[in-house]
C-alpha positions in Angstrom: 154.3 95.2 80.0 153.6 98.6 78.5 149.9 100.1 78.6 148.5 100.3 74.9 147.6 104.4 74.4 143.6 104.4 75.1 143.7 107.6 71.9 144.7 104.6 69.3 142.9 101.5 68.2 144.9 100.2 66.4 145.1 101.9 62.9 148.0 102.8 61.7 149.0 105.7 61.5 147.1 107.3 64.2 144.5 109.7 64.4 146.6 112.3 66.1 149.7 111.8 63.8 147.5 112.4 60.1 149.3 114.5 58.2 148.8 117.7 56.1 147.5 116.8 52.7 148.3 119.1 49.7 146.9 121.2 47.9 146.2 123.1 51.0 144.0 126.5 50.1 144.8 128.9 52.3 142.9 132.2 52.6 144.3 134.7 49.8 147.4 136.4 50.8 148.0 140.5 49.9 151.5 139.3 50.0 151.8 138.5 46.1 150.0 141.6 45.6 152.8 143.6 47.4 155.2 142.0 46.3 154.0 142.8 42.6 153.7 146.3 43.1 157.1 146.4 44.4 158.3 145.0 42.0 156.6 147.3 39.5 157.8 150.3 41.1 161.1 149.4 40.1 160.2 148.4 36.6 161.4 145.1 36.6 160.6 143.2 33.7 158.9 139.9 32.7 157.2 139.3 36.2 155.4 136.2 36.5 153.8 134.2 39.2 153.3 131.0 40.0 151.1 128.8 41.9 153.0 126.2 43.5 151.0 124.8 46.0 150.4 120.9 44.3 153.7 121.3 43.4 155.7 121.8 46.8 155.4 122.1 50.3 158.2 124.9 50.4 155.9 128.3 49.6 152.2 128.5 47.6 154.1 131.0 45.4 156.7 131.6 43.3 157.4 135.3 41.7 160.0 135.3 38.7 160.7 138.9 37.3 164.0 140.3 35.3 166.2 143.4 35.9 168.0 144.8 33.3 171.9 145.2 35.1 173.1 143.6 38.0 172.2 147.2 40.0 168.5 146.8 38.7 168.4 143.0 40.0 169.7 144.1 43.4 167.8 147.4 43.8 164.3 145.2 42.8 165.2 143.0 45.7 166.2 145.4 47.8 162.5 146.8 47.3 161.2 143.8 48.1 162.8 143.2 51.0 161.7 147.1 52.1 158.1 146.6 51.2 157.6 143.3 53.1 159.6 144.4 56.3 157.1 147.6 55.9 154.0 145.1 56.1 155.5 143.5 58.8 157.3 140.6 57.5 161.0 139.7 57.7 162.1 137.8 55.7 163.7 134.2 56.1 166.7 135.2 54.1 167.8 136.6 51.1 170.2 135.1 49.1 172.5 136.3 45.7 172.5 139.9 46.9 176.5 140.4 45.9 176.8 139.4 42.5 173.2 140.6 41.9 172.7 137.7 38.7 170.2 136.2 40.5 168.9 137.1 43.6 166.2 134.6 45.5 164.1 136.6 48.8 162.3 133.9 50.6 158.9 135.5 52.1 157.6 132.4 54.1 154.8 131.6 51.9 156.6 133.5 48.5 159.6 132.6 47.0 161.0 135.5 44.7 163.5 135.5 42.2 164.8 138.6 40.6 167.7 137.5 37.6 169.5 138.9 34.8 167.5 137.4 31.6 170.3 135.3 30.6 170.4 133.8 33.8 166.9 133.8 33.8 166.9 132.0 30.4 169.7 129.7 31.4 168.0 127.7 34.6 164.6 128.1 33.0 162.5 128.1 36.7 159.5 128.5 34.6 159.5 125.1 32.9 160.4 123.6 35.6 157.6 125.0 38.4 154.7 124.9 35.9 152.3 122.3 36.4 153.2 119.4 33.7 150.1 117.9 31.9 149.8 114.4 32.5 151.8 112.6 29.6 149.6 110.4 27.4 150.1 106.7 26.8 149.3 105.3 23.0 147.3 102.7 23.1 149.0 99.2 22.4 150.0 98.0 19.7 147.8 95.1 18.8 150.0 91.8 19.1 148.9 89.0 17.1 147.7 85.8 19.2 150.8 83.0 19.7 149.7 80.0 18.2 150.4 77.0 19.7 153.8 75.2 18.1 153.4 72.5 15.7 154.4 68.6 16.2 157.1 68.1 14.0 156.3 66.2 10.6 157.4 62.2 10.5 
């Protein structure tokens, strides 16, 4: 017969195995900041960051910015990649770099994107990161009352 663990008591799940709940607030990280003025530097175009934290366990931020040529989208990332490593921080990978239409540098807690606008335009990572109102129900129709059928007539 196996001893029952004198930590539990029965509740399920267990006191040592809660989990993480989102939204988690973390302490600001200069990281966005950074990242932003790298991405400045290089006058990249259309930047815009996102707070994804409700949305995904993955990163608390996305950054979304534009480059004019494929050389412009791989020489913003390439900043990037330069500024962070400066701070400290290597990356986790960087994917796209070759064909330079859309290039995605994954910072542990930021996620940035660097496209072409078309591309950009095309997947349309905007619409589908930004927090969604909840849709509204209309109210029910009103549904007249059933009425009991009728004995037929003799």
């Amino acid at each position: 017969m196996l001893d029952a663990d004198p930590d539990t008591s029965g509740e399920f799940p267990p006191k040592h195995m809660a989990t993480r709940t989102r939204p988690r607030r973390a302490p600001a990280s200069p990281l966005p900041q950074l990242i932003g003025a790298a991405l400045q530097d290089m006058k990249a175009v259309n930047i815009k960051v996102l707070d994804v934290r409700g949305l995904t366990d993955i990163a608390d931020t996305m950054i979304i910015a534009s480059g004019t040529s494929d050389r412009h989208v791989r020489s913003i990332a390439e900043r990037v990649v330069e500024r962070a490593k400066e701070a400290g921080l290597r990356p986790y990978g960087v994917e796209g770099a070759r064909d330079a239409e859309w290039v995605l540098v994954d910072l542990h807690e930021v996620i940035v994107h660097v496209m072409l606008p078309r591309v950009r335009e095309f997947y349309g990572l905007e619409r589908l990161w930004e927090p969604v109102a909840a849709p509204t129900q209309p109210a029910p129709a009103a549904v007249p009352p059933r009425r009991a059928p009728r004995a037929p007539a003799r």
